[in-house]
VMD Tcl script that builds the backbone (N, CA, C; Angstrom):
set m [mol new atoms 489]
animate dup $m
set s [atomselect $m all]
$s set {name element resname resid chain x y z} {
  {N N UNK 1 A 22.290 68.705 129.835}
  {CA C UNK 1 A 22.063 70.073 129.500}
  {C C UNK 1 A 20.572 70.388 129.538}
  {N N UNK 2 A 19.978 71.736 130.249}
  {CA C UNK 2 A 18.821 71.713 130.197}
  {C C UNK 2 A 18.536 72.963 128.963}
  {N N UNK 3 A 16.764 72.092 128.096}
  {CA C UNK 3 A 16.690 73.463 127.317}
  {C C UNK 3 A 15.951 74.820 128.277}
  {N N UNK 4 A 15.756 75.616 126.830}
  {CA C UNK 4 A 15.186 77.179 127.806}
  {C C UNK 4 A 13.943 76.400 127.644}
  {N N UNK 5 A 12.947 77.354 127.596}
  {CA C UNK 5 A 11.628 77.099 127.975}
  {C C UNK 5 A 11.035 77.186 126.478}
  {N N UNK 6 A 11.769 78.433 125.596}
  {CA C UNK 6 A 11.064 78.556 124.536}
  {C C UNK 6 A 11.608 77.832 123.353}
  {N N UNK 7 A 12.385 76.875 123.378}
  {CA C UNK 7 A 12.995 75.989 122.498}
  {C C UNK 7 A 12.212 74.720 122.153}
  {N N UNK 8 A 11.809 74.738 120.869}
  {CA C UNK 8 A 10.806 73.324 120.533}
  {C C UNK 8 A 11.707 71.879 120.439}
  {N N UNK 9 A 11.086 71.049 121.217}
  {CA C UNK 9 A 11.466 70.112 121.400}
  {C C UNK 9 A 11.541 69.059 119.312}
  {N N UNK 10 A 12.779 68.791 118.938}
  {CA C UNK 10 A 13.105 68.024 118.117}
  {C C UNK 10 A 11.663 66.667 117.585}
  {N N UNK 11 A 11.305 66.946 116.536}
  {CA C UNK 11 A 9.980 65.795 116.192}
  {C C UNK 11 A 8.880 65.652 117.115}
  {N N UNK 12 A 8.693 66.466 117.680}
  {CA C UNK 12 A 7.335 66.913 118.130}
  {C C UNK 12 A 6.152 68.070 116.764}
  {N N UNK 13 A 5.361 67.614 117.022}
  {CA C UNK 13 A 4.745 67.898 115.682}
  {C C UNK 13 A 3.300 67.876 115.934}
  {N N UNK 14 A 2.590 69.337 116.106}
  {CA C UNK 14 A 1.290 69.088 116.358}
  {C C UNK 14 A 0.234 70.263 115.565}
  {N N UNK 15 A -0.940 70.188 115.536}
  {CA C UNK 15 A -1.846 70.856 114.604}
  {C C UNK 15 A -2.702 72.089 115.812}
  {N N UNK 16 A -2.484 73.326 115.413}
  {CA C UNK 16 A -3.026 74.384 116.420}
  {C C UNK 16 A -4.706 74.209 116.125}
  {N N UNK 17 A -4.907 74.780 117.165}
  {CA C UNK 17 A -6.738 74.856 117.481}
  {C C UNK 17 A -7.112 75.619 116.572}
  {N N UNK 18 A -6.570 76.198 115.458}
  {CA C UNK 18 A -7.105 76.948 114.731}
  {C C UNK 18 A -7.115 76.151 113.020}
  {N N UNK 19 A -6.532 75.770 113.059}
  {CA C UNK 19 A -5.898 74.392 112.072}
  {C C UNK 19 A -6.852 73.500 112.143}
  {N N UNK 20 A -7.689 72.969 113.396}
  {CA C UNK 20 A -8.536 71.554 113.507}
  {C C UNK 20 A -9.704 72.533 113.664}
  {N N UNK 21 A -9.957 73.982 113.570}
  {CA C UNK 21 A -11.311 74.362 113.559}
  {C C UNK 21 A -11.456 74.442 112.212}
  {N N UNK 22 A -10.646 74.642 111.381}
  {CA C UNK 22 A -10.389 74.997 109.634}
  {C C UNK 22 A -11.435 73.451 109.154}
  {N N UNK 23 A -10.357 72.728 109.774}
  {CA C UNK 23 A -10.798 71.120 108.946}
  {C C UNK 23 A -12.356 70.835 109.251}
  {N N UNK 24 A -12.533 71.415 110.872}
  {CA C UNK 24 A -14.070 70.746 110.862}
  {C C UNK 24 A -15.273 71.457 110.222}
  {N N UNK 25 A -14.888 72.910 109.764}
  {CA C UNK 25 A -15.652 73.369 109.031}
  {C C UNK 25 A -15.974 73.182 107.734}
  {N N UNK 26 A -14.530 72.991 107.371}
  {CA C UNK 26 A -14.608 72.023 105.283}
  {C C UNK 26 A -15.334 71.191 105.862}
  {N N UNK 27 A -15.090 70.182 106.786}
  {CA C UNK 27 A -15.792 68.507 107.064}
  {C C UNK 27 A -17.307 68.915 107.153}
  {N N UNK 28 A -18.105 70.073 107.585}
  {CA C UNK 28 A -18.919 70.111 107.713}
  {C C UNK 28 A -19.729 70.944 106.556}
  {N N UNK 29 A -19.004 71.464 105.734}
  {CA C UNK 29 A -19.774 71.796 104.410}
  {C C UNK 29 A -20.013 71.210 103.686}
  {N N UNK 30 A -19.047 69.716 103.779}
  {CA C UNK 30 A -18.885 69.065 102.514}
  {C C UNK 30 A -20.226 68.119 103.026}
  {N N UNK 31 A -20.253 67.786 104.017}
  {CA C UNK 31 A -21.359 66.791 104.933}
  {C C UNK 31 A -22.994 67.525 104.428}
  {N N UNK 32 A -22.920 69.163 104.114}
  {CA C UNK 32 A -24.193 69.327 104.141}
  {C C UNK 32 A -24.540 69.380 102.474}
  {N N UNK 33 A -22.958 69.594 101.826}
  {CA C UNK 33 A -23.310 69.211 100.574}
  {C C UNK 33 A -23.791 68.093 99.628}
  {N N UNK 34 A -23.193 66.643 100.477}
  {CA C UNK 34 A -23.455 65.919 99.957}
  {C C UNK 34 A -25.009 65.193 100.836}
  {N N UNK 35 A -25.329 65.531 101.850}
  {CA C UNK 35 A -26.698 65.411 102.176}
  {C C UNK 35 A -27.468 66.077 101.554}
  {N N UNK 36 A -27.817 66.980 100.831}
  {CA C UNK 36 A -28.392 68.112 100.103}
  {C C UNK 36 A -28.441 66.779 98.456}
  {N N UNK 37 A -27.573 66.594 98.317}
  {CA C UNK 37 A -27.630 65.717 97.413}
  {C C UNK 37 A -28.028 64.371 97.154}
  {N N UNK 38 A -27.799 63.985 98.132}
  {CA C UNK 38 A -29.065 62.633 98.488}
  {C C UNK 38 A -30.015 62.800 98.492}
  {N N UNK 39 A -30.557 63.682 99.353}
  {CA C UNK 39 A -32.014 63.791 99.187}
  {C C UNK 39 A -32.453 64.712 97.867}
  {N N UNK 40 A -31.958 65.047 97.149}
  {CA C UNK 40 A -32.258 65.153 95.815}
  {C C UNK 40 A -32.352 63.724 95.045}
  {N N UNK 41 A -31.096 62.773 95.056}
  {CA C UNK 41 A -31.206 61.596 94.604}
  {C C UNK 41 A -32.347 60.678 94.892}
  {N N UNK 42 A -33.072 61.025 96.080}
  {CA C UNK 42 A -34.401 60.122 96.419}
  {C C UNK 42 A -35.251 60.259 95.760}
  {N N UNK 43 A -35.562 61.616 96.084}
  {CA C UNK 43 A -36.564 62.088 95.497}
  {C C UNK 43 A -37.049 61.872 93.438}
  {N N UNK 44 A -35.758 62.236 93.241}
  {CA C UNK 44 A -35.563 61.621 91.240}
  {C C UNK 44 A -36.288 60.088 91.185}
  {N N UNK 45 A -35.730 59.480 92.303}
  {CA C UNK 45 A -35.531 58.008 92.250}
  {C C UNK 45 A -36.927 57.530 92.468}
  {N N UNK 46 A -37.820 58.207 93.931}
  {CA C UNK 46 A -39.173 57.666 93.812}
  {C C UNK 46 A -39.929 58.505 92.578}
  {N N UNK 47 A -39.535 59.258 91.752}
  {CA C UNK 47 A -40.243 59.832 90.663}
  {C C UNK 47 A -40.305 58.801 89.596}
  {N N UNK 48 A -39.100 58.623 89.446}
  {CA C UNK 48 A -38.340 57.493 88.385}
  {C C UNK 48 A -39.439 56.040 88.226}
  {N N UNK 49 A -39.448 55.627 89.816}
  {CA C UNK 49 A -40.015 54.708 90.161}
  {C C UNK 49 A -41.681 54.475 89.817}
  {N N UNK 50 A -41.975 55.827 90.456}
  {CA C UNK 50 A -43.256 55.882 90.219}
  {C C UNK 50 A -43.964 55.784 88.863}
  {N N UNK 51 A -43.089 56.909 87.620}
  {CA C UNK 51 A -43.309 56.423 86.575}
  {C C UNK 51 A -43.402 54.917 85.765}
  {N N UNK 52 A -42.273 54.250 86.435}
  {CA C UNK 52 A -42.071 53.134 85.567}
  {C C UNK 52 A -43.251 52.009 86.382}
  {N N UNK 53 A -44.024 52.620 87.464}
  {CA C UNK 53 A -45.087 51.451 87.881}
  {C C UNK 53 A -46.311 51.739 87.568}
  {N N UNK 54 A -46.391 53.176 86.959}
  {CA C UNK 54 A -47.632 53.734 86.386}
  {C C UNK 54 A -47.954 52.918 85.014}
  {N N UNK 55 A -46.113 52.996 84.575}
  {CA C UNK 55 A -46.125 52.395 82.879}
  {C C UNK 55 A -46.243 50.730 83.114}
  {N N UNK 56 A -46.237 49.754 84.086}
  {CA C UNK 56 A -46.273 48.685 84.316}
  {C C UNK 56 A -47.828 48.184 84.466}
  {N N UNK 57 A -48.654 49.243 85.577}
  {CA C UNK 57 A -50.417 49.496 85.558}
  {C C UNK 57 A -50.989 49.738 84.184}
  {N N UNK 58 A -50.501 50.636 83.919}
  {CA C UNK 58 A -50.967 50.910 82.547}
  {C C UNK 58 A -51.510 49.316 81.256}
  {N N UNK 59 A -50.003 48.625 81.520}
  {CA C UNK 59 A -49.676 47.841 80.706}
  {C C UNK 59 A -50.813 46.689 80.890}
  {N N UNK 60 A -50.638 46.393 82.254}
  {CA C UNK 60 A -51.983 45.574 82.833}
  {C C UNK 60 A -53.100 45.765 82.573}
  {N N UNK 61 A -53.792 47.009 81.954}
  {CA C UNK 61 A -55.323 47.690 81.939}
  {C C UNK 61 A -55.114 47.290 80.244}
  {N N UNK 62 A -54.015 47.731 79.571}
  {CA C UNK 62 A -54.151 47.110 78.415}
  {C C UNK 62 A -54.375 45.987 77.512}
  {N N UNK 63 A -53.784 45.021 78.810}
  {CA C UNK 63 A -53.596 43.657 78.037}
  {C C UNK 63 A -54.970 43.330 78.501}
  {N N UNK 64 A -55.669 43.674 79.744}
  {CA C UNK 64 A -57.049 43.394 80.279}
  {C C UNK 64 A -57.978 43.665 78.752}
  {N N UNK 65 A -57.901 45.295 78.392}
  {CA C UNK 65 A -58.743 45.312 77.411}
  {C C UNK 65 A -59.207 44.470 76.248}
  {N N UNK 66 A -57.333 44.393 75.352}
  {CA C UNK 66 A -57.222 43.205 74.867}
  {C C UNK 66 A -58.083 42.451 74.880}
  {N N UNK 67 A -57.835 41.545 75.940}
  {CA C UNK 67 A -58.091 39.979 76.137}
  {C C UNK 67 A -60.130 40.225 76.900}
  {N N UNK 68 A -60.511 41.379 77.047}
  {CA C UNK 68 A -62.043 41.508 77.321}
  {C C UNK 68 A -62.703 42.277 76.644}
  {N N UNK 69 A -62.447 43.293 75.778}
  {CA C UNK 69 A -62.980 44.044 74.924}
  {C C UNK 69 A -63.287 45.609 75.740}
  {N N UNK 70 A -63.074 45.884 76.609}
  {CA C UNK 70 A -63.086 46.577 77.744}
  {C C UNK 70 A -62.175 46.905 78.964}
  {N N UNK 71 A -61.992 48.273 79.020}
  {CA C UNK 71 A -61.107 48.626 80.398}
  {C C UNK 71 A -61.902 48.038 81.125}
  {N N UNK 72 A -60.993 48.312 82.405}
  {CA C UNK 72 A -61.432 47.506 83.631}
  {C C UNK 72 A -62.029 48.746 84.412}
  {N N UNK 73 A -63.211 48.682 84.894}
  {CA C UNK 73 A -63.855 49.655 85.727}
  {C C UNK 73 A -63.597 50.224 86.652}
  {N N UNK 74 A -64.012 51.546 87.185}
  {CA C UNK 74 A -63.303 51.959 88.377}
  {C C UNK 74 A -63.599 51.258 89.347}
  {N N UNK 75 A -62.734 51.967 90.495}
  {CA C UNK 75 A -62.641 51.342 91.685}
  {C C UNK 75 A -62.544 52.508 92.540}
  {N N UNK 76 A -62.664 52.237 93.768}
  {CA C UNK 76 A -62.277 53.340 94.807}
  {C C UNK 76 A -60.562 53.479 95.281}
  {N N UNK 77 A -60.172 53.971 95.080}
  {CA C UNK 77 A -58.942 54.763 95.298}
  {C C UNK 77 A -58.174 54.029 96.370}
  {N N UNK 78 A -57.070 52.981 96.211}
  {CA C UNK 78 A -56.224 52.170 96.817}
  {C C UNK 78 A -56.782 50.703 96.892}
  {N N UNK 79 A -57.848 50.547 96.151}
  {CA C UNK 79 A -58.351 49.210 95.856}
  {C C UNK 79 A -58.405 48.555 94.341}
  {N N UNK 80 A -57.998 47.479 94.555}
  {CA C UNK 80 A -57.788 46.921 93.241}
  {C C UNK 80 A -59.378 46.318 92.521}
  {N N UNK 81 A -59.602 47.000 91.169}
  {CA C UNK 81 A -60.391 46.742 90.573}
  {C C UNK 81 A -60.559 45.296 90.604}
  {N N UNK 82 A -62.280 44.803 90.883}
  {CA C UNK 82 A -61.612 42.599 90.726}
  {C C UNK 82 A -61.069 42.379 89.191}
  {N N UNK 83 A -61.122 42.929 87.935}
  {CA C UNK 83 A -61.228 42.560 87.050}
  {C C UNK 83 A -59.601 42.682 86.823}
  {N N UNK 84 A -59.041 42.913 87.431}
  {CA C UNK 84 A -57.422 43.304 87.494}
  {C C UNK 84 A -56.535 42.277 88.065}
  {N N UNK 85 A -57.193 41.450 89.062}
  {CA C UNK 85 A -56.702 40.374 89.817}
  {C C UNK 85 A -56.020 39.505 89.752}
  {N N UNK 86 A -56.078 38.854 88.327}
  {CA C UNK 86 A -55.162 38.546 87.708}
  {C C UNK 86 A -54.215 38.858 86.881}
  {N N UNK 87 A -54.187 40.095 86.864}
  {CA C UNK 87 A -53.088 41.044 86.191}
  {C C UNK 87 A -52.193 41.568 87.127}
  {N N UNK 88 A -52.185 42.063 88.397}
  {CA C UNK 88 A -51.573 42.745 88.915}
  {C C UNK 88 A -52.043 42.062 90.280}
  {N N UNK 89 A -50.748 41.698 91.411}
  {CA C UNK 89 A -50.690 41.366 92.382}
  {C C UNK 89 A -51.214 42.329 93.693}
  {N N UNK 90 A -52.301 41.958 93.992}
  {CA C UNK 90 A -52.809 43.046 95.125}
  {C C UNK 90 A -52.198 43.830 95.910}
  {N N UNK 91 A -50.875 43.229 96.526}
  {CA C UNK 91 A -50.428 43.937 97.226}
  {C C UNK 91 A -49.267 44.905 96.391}
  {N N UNK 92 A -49.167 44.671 95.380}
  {CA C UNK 92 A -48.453 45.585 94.594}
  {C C UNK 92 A -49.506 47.118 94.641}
  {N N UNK 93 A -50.885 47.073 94.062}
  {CA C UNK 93 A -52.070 47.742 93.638}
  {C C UNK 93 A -52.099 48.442 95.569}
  {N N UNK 94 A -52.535 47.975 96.590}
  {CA C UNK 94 A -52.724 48.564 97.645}
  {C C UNK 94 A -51.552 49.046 98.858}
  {N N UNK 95 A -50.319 48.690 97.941}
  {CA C UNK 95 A -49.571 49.552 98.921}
  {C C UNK 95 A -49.331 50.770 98.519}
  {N N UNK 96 A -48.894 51.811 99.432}
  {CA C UNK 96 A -48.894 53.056 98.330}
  {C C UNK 96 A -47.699 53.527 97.501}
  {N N UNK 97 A -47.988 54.189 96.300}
  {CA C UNK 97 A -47.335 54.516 95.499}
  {C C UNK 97 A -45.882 54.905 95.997}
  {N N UNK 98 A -44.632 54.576 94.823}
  {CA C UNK 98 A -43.391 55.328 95.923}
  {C C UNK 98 A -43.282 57.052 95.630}
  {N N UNK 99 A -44.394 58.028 95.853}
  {CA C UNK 99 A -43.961 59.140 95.999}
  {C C UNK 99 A -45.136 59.331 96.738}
  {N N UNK 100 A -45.899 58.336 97.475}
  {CA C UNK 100 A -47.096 58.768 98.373}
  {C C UNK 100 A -48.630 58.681 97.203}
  {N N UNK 101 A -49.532 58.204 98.139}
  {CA C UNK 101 A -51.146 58.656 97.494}
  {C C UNK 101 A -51.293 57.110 97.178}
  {N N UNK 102 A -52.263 56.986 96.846}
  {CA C UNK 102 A -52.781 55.797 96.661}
  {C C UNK 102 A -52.879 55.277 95.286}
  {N N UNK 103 A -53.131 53.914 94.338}
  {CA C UNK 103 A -52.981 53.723 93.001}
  {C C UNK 103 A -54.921 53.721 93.164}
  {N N UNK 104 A -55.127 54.145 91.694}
  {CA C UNK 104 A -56.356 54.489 91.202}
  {C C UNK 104 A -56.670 54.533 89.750}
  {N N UNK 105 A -57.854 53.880 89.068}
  {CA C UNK 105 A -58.251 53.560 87.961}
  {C C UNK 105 A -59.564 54.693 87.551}
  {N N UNK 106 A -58.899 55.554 87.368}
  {CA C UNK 106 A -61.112 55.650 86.264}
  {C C UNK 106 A -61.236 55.517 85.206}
  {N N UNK 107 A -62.092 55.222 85.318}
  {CA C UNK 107 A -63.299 54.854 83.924}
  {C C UNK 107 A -64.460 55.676 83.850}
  {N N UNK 108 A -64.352 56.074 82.781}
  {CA C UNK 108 A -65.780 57.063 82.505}
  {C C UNK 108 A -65.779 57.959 83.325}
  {N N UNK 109 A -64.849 58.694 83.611}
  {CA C UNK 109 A -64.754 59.435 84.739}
  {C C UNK 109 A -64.360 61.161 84.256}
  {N N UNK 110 A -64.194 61.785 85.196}
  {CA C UNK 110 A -63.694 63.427 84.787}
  {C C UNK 110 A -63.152 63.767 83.128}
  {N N UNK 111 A -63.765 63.305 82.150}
  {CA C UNK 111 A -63.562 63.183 80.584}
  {C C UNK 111 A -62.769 62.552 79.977}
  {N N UNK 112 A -62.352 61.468 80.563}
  {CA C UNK 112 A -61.734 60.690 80.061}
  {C C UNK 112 A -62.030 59.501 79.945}
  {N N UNK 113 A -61.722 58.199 78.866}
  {CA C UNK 113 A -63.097 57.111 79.137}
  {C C UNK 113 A -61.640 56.545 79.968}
  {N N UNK 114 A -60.555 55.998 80.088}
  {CA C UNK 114 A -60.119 55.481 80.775}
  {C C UNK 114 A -58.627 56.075 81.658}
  {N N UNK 115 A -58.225 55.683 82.509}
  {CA C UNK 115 A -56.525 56.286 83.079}
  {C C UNK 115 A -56.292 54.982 84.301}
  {N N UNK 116 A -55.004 55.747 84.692}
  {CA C UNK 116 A -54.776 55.105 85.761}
  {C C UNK 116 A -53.468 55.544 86.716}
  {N N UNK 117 A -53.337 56.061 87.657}
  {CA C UNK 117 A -52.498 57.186 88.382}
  {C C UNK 117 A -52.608 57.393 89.825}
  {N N UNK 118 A -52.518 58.113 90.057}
  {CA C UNK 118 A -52.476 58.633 92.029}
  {C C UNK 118 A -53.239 59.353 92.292}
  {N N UNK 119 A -53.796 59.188 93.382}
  {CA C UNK 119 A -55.310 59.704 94.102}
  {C C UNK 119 A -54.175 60.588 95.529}
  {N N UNK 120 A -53.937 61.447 96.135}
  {CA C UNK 120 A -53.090 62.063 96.958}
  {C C UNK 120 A -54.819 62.245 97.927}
  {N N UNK 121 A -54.748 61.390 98.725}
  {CA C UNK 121 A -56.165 61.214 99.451}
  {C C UNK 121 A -55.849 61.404 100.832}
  {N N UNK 122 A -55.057 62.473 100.978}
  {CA C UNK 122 A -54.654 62.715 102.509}
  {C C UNK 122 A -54.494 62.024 103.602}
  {N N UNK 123 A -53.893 60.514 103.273}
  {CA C UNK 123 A -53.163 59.548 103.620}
  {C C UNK 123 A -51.851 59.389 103.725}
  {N N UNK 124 A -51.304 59.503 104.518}
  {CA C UNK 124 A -49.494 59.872 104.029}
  {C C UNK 124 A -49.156 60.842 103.328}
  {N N UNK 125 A -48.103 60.470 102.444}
  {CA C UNK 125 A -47.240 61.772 102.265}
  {C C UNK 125 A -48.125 62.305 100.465}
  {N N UNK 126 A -48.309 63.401 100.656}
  {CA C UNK 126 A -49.148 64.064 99.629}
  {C C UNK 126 A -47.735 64.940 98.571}
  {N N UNK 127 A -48.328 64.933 97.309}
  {CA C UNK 127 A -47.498 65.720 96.327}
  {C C UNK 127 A -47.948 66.918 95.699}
  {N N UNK 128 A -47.422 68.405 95.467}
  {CA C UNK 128 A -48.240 69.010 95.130}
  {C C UNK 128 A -48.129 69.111 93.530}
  {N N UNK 129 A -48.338 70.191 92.471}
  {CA C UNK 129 A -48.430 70.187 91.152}
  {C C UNK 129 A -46.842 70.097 90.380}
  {N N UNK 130 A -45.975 71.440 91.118}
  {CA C UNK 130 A -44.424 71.760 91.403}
  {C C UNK 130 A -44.080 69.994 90.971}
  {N N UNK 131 A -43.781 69.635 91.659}
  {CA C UNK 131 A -43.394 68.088 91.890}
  {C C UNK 131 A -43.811 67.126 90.796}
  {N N UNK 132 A -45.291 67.089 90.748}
  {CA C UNK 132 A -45.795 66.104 89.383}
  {C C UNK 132 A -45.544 66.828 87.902}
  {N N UNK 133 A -45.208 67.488 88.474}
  {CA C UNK 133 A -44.935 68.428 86.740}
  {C C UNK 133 A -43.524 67.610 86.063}
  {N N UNK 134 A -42.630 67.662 87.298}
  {CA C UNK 134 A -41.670 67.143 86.707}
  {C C UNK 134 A -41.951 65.319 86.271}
  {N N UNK 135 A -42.498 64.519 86.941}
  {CA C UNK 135 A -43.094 63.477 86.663}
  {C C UNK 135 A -43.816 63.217 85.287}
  {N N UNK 136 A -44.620 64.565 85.236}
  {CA C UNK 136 A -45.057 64.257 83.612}
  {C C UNK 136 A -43.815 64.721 82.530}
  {N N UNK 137 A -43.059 65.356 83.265}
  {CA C UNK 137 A -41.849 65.588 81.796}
  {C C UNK 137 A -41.385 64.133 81.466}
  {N N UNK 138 A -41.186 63.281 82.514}
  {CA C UNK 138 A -40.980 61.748 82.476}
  {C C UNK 138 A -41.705 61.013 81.357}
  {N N UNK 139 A -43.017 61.167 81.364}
  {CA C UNK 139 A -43.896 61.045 80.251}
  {C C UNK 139 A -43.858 61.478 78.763}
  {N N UNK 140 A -44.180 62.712 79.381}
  {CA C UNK 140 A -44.520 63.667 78.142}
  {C C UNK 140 A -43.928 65.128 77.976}
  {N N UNK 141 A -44.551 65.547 78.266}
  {CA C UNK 141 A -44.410 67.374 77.578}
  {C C UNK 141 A -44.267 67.959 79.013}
  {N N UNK 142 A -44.447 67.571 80.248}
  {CA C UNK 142 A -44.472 68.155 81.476}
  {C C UNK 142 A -45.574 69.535 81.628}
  {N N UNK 143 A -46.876 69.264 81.263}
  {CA C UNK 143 A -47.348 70.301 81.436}
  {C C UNK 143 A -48.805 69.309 81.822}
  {N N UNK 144 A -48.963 69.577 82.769}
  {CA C UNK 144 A -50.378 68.948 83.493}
  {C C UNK 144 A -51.974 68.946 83.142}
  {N N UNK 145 A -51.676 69.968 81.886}
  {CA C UNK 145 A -52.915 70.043 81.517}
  {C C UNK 145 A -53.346 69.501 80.111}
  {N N UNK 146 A -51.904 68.695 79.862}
  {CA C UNK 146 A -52.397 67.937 78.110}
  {C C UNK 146 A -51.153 67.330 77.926}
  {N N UNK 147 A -51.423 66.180 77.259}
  {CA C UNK 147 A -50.671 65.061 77.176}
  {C C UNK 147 A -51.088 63.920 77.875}
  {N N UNK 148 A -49.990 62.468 78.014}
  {CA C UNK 148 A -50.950 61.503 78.309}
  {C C UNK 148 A -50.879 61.284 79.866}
  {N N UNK 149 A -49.740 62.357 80.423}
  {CA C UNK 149 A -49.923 62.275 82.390}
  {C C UNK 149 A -50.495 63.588 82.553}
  {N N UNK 150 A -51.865 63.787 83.224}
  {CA C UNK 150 A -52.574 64.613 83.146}
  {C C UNK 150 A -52.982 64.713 84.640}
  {N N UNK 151 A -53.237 66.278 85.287}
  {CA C UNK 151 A -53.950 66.665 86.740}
  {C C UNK 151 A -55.550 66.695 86.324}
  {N N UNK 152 A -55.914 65.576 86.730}
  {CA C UNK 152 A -57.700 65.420 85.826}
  {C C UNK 152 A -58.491 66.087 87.204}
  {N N UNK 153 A -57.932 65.989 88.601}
  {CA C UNK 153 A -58.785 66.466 89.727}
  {C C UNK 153 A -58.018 66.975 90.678}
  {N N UNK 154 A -58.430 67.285 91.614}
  {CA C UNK 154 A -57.595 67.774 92.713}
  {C C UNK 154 A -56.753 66.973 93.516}
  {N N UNK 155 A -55.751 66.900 93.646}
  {CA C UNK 155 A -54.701 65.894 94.367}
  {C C UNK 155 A -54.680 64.528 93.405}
  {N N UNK 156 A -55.035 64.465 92.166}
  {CA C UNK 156 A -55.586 63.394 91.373}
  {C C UNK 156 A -54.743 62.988 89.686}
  {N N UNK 157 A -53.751 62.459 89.651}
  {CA C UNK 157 A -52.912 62.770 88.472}
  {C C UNK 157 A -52.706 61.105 87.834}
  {N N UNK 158 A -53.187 61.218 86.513}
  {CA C UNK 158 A -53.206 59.946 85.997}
  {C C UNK 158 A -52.610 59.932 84.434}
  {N N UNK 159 A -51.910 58.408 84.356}
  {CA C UNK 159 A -51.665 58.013 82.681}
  {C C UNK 159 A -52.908 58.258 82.344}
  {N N UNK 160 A -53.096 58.692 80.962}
  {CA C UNK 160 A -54.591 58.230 79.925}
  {C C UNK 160 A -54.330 57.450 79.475}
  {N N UNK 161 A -55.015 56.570 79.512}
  {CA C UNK 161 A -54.763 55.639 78.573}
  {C C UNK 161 A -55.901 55.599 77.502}
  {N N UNK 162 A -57.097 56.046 77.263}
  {CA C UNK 162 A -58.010 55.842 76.688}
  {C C UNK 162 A -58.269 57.646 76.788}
  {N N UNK 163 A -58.668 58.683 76.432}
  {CA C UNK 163 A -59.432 59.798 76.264}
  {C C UNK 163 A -60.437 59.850 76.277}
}
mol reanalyze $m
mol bondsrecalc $m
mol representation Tube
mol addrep $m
């Protein structure tokens, strides 16, 4: 017996072009939603990071004092103070920070007798205030101009450790 033409063939079963344009558009919102969200997750994460190696530097300049009666002196910006050398592994001190800029110590410097924080020395990837603000809420009070993570210079944001 033959069928007509417009009779659907028994367990044949298929999805119209309008049906698989539906799906690839959910597939593709959900793709930009959850990329949107990763790179939010990085970003927390090298903040996160950064704090907890500021609070690790920090710790090093302290126990230095300690054990010498004295912070350890500045240095130029991605170089490790010598008096630190045995506190902190060089290549920890000269690679750069994980949110960009370089690690940096002053002493006796822009009114503060001691710190220690990020120099954004137009080397790689730079951070602007927006951004470290939230970094000092990590800290402190999130406000850049008081407390102990402070914007002491331009592109220039450090723990105090000493006032």
């Amino acid at each position: 017996m033959l069928r007509k033409a417009n009779q659907s063939t028994r367990g044949i079963h298929a999805f119209t072009l309008v049906e698989l344009l539906i799906v690839v558009v959910i597939l593709g919102v959900l793709a930009a939603i959850i990329t949107t969200a990763f790179a939010n997750a990085g970003t927390e994460a090298g903040q996160k990071a950064f704090a907890t190696n500021v609070k690790t530097l920090a710790s090093a300049c302290e126990l230095y004092r300690v054990q010498n009666g004295n912070w350890p002196g500045d240095a130029s910006s991605g170089m490790l103070p010598p008096e630190l050398a045995s506190y902190i592994k060089p290549h920890q001190w000269e690679s750069p920070t994980p949110i960009g800029g370089v690690w940096d110590v002053e002493f006796e410097e822009s009114g503060i007798t001691s710190a220690v924080g990020v120099h954004f020395d137009g080397t790689g990837q730079t951070q602007d205030d927006e951004f470290m603000v939230v970094v000092d809420a990590i800290f402190d009070n999130g406000t850049l101009d008081s407390g102990s993570f402070q914007k002491l210079a331009e592109a220039r944001y450090y723990y105090i450790l000493e006032p």
